[in-house]
C-alpha positions in Angstrom: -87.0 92.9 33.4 -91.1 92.6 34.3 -91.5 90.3 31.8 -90.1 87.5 33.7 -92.4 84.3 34.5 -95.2 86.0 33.2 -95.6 83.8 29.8 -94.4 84.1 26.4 -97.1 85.0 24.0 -95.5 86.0 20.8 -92.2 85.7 20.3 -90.7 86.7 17.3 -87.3 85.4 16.1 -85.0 87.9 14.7 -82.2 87.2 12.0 -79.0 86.2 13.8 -76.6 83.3 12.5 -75.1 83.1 15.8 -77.7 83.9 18.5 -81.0 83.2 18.5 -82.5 86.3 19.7 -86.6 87.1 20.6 -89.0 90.1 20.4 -91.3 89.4 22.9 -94.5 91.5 22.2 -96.9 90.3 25.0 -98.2 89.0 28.3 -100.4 86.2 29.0 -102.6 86.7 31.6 -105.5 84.8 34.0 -107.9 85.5 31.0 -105.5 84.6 27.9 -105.6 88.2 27.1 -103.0 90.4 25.6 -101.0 93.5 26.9 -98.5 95.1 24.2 -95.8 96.0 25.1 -92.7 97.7 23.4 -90.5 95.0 22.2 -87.7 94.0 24.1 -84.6 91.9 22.8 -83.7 88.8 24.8 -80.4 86.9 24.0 -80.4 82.9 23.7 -83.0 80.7 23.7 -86.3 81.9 25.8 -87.4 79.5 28.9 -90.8 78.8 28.5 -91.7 78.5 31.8 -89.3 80.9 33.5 -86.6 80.8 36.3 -87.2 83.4 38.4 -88.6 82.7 42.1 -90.0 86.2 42.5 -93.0 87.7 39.6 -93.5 91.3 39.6 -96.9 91.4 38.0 -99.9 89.3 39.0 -103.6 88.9 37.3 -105.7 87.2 40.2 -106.0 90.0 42.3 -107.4 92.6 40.0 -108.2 90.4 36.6 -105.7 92.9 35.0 -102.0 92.4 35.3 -101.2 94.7 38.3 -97.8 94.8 40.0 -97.8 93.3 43.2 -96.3 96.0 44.6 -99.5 98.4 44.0 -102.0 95.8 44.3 -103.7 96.8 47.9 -104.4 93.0 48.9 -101.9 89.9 50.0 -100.7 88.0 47.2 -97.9 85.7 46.5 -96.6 83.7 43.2 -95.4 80.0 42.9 -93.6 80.0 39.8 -92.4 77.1 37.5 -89.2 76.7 38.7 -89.9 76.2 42.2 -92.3 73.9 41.0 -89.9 72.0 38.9 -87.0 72.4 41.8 -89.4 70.7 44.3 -90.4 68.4 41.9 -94.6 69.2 43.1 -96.6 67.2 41.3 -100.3 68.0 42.8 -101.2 71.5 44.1 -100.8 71.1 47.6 -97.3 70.3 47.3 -97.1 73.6 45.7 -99.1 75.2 48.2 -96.5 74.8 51.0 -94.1 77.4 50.1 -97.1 79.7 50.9 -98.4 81.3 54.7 -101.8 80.7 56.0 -102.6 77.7 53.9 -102.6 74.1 55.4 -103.9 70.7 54.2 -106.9 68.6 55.1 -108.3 65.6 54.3 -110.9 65.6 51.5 -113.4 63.2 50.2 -110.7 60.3 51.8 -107.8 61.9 50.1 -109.5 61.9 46.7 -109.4 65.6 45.8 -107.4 68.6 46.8 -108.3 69.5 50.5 -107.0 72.7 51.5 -107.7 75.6 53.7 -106.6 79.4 53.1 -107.3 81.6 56.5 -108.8 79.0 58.3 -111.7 78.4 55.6 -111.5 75.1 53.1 -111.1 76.4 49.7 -111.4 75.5 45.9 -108.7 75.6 43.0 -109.5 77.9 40.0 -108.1 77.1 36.8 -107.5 80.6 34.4 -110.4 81.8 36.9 -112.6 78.8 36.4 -113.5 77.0 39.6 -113.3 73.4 40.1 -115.4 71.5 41.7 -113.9 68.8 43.6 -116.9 67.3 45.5 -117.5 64.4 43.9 -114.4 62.5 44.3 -112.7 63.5 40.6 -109.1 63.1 41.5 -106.5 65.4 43.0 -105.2 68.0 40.5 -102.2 67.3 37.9 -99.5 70.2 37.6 -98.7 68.9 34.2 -99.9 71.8 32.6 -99.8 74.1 35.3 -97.0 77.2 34.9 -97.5 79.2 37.9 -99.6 79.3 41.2 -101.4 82.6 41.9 -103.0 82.9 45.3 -104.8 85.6 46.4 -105.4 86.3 49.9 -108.7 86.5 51.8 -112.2 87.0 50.2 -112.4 87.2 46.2 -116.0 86.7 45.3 -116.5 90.4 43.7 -114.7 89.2 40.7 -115.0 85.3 41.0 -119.0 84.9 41.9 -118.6 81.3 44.3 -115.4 81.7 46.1 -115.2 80.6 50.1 -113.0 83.6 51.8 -110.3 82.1 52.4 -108.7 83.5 49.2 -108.2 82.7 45.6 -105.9 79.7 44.4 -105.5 80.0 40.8 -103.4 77.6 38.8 -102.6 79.5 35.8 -102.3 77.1 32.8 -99.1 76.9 30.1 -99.8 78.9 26.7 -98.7 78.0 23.4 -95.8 79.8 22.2 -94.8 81.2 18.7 -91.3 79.4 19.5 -90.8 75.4 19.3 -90.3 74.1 22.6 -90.4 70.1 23.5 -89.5 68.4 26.8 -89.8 64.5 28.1 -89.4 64.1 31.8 -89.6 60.4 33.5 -89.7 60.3 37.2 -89.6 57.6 39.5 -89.6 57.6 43.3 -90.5 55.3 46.2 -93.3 53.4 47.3 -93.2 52.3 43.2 -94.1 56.0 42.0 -93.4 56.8 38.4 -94.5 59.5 36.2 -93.8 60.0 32.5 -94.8 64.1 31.0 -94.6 65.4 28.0 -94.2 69.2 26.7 -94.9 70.7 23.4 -95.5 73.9 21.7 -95.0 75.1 18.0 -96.3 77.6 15.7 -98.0 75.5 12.6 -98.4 78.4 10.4 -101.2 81.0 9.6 -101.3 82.5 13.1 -102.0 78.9 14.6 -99.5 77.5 17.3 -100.6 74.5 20.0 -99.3 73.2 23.4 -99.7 70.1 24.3 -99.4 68.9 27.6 -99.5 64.5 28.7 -99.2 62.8 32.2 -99.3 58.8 32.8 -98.6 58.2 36.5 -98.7 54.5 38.3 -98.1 55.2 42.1 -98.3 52.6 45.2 -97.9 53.9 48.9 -96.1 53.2 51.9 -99.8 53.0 53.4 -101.1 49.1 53.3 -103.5 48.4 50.2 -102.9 52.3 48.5 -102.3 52.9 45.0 -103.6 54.6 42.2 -103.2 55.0 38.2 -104.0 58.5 36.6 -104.0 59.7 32.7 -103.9 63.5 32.1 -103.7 65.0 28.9 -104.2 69.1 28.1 -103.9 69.9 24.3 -104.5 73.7 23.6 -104.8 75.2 20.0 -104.3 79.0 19.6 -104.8 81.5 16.6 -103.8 84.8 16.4 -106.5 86.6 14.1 -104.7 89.6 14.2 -102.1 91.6 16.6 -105.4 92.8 18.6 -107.6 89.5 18.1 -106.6 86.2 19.7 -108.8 83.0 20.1 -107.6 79.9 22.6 -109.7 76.3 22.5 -108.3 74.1 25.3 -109.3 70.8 26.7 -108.0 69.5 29.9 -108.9 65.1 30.3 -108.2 63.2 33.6 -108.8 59.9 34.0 -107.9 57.6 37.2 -108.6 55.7 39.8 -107.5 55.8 43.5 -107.6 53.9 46.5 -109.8 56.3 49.4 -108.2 56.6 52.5 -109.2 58.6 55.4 -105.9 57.3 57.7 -105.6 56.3 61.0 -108.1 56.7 63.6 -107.9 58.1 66.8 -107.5 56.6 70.3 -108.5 59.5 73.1 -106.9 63.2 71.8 -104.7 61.5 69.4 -104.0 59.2 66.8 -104.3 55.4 67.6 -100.5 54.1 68.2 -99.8 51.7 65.3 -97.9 51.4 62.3 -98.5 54.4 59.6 -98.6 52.1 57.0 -101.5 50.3 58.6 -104.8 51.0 56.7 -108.1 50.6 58.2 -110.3 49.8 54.9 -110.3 47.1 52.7 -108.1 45.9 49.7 -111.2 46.3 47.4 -112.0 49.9 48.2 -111.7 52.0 44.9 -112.7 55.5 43.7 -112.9 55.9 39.5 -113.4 59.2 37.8 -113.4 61.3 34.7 -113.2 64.5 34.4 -113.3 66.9 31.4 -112.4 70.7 31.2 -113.2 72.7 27.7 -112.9 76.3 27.3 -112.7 78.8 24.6 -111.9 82.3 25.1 -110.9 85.1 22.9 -109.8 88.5 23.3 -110.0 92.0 21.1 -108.0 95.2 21.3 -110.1 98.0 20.1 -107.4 100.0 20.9 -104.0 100.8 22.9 -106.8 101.4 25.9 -109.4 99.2 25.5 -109.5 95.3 25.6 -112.7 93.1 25.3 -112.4 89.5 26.7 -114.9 86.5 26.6 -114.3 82.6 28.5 -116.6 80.3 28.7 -115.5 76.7 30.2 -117.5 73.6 31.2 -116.7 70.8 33.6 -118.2 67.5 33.5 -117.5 64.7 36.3 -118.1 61.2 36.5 -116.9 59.5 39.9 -118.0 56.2 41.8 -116.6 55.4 45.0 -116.4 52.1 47.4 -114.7 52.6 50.5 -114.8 50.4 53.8 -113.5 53.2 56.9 -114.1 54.3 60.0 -116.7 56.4 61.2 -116.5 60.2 61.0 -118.0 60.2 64.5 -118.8 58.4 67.6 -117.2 56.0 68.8 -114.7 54.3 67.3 -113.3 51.7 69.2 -115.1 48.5 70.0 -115.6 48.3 74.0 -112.8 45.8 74.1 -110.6 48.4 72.5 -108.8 46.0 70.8 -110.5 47.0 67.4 -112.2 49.8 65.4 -115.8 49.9 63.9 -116.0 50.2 60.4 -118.9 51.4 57.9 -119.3 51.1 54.1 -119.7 53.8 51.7 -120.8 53.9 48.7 -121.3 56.4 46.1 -123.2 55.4 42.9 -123.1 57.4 39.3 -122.3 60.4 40.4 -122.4 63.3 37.9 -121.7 67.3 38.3 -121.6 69.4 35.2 -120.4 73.0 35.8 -120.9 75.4 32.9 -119.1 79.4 33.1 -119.4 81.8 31.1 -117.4 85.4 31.8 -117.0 88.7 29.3 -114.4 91.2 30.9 -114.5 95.5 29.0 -110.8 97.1 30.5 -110.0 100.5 29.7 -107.1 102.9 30.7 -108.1 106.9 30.9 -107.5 109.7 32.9 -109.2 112.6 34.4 -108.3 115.7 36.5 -104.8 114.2 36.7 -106.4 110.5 38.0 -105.7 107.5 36.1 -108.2 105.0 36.0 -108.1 101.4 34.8 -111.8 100.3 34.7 -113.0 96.9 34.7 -116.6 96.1 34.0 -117.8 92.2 33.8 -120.7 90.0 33.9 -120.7 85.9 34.4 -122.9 82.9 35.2 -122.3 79.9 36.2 -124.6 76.4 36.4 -124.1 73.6 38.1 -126.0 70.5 37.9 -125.6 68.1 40.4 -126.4 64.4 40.5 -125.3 62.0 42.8 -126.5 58.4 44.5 -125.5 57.0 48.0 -126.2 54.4 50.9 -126.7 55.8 53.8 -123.8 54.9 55.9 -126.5 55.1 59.1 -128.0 52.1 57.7 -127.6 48.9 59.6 -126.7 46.7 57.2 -124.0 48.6 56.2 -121.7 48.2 59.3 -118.9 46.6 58.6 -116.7 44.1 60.5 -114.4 45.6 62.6 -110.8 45.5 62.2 -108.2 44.0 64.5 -105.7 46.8 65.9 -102.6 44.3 66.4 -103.6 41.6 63.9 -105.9 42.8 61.2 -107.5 40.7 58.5 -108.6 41.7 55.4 -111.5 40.5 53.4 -110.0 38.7 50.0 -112.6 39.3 47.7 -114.9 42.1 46.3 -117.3 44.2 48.6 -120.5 42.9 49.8 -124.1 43.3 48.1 -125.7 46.3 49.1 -129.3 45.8 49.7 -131.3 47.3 46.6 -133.4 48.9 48.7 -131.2 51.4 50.1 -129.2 51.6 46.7 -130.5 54.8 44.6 -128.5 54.8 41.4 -127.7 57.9 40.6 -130.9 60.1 41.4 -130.9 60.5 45.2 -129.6 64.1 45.0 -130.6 66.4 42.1 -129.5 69.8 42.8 -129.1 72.9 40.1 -127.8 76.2 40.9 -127.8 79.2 38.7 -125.6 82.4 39.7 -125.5 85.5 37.8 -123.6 88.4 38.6 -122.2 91.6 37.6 -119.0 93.8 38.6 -117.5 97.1 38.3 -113.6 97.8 39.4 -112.0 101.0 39.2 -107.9 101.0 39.7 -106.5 104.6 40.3 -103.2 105.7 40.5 -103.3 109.1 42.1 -101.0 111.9 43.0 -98.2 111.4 45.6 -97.6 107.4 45.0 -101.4 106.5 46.3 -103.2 103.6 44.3 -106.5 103.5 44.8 -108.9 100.4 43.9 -113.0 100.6 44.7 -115.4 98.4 43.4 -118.7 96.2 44.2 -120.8 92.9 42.8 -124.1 92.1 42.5 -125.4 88.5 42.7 -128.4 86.5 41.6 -128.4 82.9 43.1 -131.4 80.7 42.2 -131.2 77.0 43.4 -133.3 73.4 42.9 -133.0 70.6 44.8 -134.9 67.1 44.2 -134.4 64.7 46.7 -135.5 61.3 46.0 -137.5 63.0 43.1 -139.4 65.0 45.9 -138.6 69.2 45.7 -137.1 70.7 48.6 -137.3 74.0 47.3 -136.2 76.7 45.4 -134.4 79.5 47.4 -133.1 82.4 45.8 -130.4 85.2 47.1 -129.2 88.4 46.1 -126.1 90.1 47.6 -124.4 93.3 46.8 -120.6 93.4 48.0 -118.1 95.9 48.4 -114.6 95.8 47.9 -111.8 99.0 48.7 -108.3 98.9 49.1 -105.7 101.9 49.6 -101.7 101.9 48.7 -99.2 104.1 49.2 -95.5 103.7 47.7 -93.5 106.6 49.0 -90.5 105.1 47.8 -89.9 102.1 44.8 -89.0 99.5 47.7 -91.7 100.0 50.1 -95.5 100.3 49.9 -97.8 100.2 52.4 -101.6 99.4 52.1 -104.9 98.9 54.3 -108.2 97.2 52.6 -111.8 95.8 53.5 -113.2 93.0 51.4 -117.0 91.4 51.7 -117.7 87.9 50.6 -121.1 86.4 49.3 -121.0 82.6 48.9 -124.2 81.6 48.3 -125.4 78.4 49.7 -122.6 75.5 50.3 -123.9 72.1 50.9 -127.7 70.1 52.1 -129.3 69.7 55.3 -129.8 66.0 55.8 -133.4 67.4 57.3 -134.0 68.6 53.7 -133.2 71.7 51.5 -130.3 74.1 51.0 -128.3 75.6 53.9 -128.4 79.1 54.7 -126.1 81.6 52.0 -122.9 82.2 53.6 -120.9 85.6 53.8 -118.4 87.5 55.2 -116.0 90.3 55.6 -112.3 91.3 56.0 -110.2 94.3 57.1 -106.3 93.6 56.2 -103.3 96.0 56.6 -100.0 95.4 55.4 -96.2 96.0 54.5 -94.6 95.3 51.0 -91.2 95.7 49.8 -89.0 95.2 46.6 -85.5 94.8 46.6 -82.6 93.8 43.7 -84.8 95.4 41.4 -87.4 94.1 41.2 -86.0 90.1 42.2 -87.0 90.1 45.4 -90.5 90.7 47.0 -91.8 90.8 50.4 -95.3 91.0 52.3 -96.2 91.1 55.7 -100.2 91.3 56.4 -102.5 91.2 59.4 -105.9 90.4 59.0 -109.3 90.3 61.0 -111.5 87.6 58.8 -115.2 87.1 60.0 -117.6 84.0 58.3 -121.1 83.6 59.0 -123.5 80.6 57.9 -120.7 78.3 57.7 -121.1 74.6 56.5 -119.7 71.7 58.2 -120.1 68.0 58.2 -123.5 66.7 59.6 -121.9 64.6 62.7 -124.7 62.0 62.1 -124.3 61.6 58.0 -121.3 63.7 56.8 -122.8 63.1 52.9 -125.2 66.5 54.2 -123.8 69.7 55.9 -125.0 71.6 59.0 -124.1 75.5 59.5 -121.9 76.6 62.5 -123.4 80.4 63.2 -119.8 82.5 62.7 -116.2 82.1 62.7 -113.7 84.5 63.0 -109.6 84.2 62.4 -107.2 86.8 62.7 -103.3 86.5 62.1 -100.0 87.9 61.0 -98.4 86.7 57.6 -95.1 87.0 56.3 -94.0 86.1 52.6 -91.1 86.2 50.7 -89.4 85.2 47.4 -86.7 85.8 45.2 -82.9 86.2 44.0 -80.7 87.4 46.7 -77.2 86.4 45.1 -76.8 85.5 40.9 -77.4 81.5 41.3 -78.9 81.7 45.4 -82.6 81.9 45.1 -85.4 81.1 48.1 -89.1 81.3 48.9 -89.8 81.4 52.7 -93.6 82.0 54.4 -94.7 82.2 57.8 -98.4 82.3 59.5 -99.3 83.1 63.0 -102.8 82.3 63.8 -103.3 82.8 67.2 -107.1 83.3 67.1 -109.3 81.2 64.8 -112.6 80.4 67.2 -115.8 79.8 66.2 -117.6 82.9 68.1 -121.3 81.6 67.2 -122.9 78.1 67.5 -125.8 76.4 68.5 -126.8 72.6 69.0 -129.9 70.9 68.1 -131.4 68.3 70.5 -133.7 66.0 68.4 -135.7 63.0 69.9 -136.0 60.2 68.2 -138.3 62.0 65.5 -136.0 64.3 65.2 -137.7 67.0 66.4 -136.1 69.9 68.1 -136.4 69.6 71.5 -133.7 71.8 73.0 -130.7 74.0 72.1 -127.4 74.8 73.2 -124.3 77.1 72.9 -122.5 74.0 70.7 -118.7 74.6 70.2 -118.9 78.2 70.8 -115.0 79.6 71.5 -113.8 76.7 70.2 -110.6 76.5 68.1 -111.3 75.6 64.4 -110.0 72.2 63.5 -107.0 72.2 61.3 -105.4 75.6 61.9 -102.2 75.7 63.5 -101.0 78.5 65.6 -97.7 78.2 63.5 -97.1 76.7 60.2 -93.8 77.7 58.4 -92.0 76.9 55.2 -88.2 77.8 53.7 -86.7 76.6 50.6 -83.6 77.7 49.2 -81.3 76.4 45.9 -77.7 77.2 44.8 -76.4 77.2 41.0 -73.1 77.1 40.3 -72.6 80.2 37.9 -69.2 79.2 36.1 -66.1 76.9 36.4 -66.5 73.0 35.8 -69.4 72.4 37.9 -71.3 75.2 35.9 -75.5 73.4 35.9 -75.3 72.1 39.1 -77.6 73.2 41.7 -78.1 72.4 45.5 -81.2 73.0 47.6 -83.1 72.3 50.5 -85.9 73.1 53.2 -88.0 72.6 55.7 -92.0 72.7 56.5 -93.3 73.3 59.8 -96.4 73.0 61.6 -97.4 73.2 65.4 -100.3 71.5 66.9 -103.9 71.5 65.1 -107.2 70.6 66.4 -108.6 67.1 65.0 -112.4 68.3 65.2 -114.9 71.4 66.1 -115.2 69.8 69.7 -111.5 70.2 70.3 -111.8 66.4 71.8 -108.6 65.3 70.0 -105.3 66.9 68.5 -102.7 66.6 65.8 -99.6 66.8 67.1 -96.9 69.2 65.3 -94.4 68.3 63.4 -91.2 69.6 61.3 -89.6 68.0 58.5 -86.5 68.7 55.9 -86.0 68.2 52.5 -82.8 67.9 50.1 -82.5 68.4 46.4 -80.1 68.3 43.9 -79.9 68.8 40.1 -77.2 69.2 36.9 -78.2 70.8 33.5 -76.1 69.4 31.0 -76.5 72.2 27.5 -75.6 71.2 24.1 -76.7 74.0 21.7 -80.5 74.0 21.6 -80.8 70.5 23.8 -80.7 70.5 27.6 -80.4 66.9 29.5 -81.5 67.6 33.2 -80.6 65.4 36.1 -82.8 65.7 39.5 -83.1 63.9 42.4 -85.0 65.0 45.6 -85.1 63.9 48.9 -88.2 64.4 51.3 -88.0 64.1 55.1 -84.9 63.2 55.4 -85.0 62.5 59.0 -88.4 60.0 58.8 -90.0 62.0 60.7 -93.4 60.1 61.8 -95.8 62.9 61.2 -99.7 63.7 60.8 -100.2 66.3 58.0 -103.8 66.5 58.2 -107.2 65.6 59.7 -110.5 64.9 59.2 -113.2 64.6 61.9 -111.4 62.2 64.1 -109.0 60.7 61.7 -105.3 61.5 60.7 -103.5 61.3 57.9 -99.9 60.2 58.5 -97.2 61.9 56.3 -94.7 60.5 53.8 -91.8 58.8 55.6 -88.3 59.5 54.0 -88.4 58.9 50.0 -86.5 59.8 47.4 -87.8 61.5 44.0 -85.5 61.4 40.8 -86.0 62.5 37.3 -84.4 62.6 34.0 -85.7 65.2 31.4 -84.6 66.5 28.5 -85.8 69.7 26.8 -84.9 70.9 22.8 
């Protein structure tokens, strides 16, 4: 059925006294838009969310809902249940079951840090990109049905995209049936976690969903902890069969303790305790952050479709945080402590505003069908933001005792007012306009087809300190082609070349914006389906090239400094799917054995910091963390009949080889492998189902790094246990 996982967007309930049977007339997809269908009869009560592991259609690739198998690009689905059978309740936990991606440290472990292809990227919501730079909090999955990820660049269709690939979390719909589920979870380290589903028609073409997260966590890391609220209401009304209209608002509210992890000693990380943390009890990040979007969609016809979104962000984050430093030396010349600096980050605002309007059509000509896209968006961000130079001399702070560290009991220390600018040290908007045209053809002999281009307007304005650095502006024009060839239903084989324009991606702590970034990509590839249609495959090599690429400044990581090109090429393998009724896996696999940063150059500054000399920098150099290997396999059992009918087994394992630590290649992060167990038992009455879950996460405590960041680690979970009870009517 290719309906499965895809979302429910109208179902109708027939007249039955025994069953309750569905019509199901339509497909959500990225844009909330709707595909009819004809109408297909499904016995039982519908799962909202779905229980396949393998999705035949995807939106992210194309922005239409294109099967995977003639979609000329690497792409792979996280659905809801693997979701709920892993219990993943932030994205990167997701994130795992798929190849090339691996996690870093970001802003101290306060937002999602992860890197696609070598290159860090951000999470899109429905096709709206986050912005995660100011410290708002790591993502909630609360409301979160499936994980779309497209692989390698995306810009043409997504304007600001790093290329790396597309991560798009695609959002829970209301539905025209009543559904309603309460979930508590508790776990180690004092983790619990109350949701709360619901969706309902209420009558004159309206129906909601209704989405609420509380979570109160501690750590098994010294001093860690954190509190979040999340709540996502979303109302819906169907004007007509052709006209639908969505207004959604997504509220997270929390605060977090930073952490940045254990410092290193040499090439690796300093031998201590992983629950020893090297800040203070009174570091604190708080933030609030607020998503609201409309979009509607009209079907002037059975071939042509109009969509409009428009979605604004708005961030509010403050940040103390006592650490290490991002560079230099770190240990005190006795070595029997590390030096520590203070950061602080005052008021900071960013308000993000999109706006997108999609025209699809279907038609055909001289035996050619075409499936046209044709778009235009812009996107604003305003950016405000106040700091303390962590350079500053009166922000050192005490060093910490390796073998017998003491804390400071009471709040952090006045920062001079001098060097405290509250809220208006960085004043940055950027405008970026663009347009697209996509053209999808299926031709003769099993060959798809897909050609298309962007044009983008960037205009920027910086104020720092009230003082102008400029207004740059750039204009880019990128291609994008791809070629597929099905000679049979359960194979296709593709080739494609992508560019990728990324405008500007960070400050120069010498003043103004860096240099636009770009790139391009050739990937070839293998895909198969199997089962029908349960069971997918992909296999893809790819050659991806990044010029103008921002990095931390190595003397105030708050700015960025641009490393000249990077280039990565590897081999990925991806699967998913039902193999047996009830035996169901996901498995991924990257090989990376070239990801080396093929242009640099160093500035020499005296003590003016004027140029004085350059040199090659980390030219060959390995990029820091991308492992040669990382690997992932996850596999479940449900019992299909007799008396232990609902119970379901499972397990896996993650594993990673050796990463760099930094650009230099001075220090590494060892590799590591760890296994997972999970069990669960549905218990049905009628409509109600009572769900019992527990999982249970490196089983062997395995003492693990899973990322990096400059020279500082972050050490894994040890073994924990994760148990819910839910219960869905």
């Amino acid at each position: 059925m290719n309906v499965a996982g895809c979302g429910f967007a109208n179902a109708e309930k027939t007249a039955d006294s025994h069953t309750s049977d569905y019509k199901i007339n339509s497909l959500d997809v990225i844009q909330s838009s709707q595909i009819v269908l004809e109408p297909i009869i499904i016995k039982g009560r519908p799962d909202p969310d779905g229980s396949a592991y393998a999705l035949p259609n995807v939106g992210t690739a194309t922005k239409t809902d294109t099967p995977i198998m003639t979609t000329p690009f690497s792409v792979k689905v996280v659905p809801g249940q693997v979701l709920r059978d892993q219990q993943a309740v932030r994205l990167d936990e997701a994130l795992q079951n798929v190849s090339g991606i691996n996690q870093e440290v970001s802003n101290a472990g306060l937002a999602d840090g992860i890197t696609l292809r070598g290159f860090q990227v951000f999470p899109f919501r429905d096709g709206f990109r986050f912005e995660d730079q100011n410290s708002n909090g790591r993502r909630d999955m609360a409301n979160i049905e499936r994980v779309e990820v497209l692989k390698g660049p995306g810009s043409i269709l997504y304007g600001q995209a790093e290329p790396g690939g597309i991560i798009n979390m695609v959002t829970k719909k209301p539905l025209s049936t009543p559904f309603h589920k309460i979930e508590q979870q508790f776990g180690s380290f004092d983790f619990y976690r109350t949701t709360f589903d619901s969706t309902a028609p209420l009558g004159a073409g309206f129906s909601y969903r209704f989405n609420l997260a509380h979570e109160n966590t501690g750590s098994f890391r010294d001093f860690v902890q954190g509190e979040r609220i999340f709540v996502a209401p979303v109302l819906r009304w169907d004007i007509s069969p052709r006209t639908q209209v969505n207004l959604e608002l997504d509220y997270l509210h929390g605060q977090n303790t930073p952490d940045y992890g254990i410092p290193a000693d040499g090439n690796r990380p300093l031998d201590v305790p992983r629950s020893r943390y090297f800040g203070e009890p009174f570091n604190q990040a708080k933030y609030d952050d607020v998503v609201v979007g409309l979009n509607w969609s009209h079907a002037f016809n059975d071939n042509w479709q109009l969509r409009h979104r428009f979605n604004t962000e708005i961030l509010r984050s403050e940040v103390v945080n006592v650490t290490t430093p991002f560079s230099g030396p770190v240990l005190t010349d006795d070595r029997r402590s590390v030096r520590r600096q203070l950061e602080v980050l005052r008021n900071a605002r960013n308000e993000s505003y999109y706006t997108v309007v999609d025209l699809t059509g279907h038609f055909e000509t001289w035996g050619v069908k075409h499936r046209i896209l044709f778009g235009g968006d812009y996107y604003r961000e305003d950016t405000r933001w106040g700091f303390v130079e962590e350079s500053e001399d009166e922000l050192e702070f005490n060093a910490l005792n390796i073998v017998n560290p003491v804390y400071q009991t009471g709040g952090p220390p006045p920062v001079n007012p001098s060097r405290d600018f509250p809220g208006d040290d960085i004043n940055e908007t950027e405008d970026w306009f663009g347009l697209y045209l996509q053209d999808q053809m299926e031709l003769p002999y099993h060959i798809h087809a897909l050609a298309g281009f962007r044009y983008d307007s960037i205009r920027s304005r910086e104020f720092e300190r009230g003082e102008s650095t400029g207004e740059p502006r750039d204009d880019a024009l990128t291609p994008r082609a791809g070629l597929l060839w099905r000679p049979v239903p359960v194979l296709a084989l593709y080739g494609s070349y992508t560019e990728n324009f990324s405008g500007s991606n960070g400050l120069a702590r010498q003043g103004g914006k860096l240099p636009p970034e770009s790139a391009q990509q050739w990937e070839v590839g293998i895909k198969s389906e199997l089962f029908n249609g349960k069971f997918l495959a992909t296999i893809a090599y790819y050659d991806l090239t990044k010029q103008n690429v921002a990095t931390p400044d190595p003397i105030n990581p708050f700015f960025s400094r641009t490393v000249g090109e990077l280039t990565v090429r590897g081999i990925e393998f991806d699967m998913q799917g039902e193999l047996l009724p009830g035996w169901r896996l996901i498995a991924a696999y990257a090989y990376t054995p070239f990801a080396k940063i093929t242009q640099d150059q160093t500035l020499i500054l005296d003590d003016d910091e004027n140029v004085i000399e350059t040199g090659p920098g980390n030219t060959g150099r390995r990029f820091d963390d991308v492992p040669r290997h990382n690997a992932s396999l996850w596999t479940t059992y449900e019992i299909q009949k007799g008396m232990l009918y609902g119970l379901k087994l499972g397990g896996g394992v993650v594993a990673v080889s050796q990463r760099e630590a930094n650009l230099e290649n001075t220090a590494q992060a060892p590799g590591y492998a760890i296994m997972n167990l999970m069990a669960g038992y549905n218990y049905k009455l009628n409509n109600t189902i009572l769900r019992f879950q527990l999982n249970a996460q490196n089983i062997l405590n395995e003492h693990y790094f899973v990322s990096t960041s400059g020279l500082r680690f972050m050490p894994g979970r040890p073994r924990s246990i994760l148990g819910s009870v839910s219960i869905a009517f």
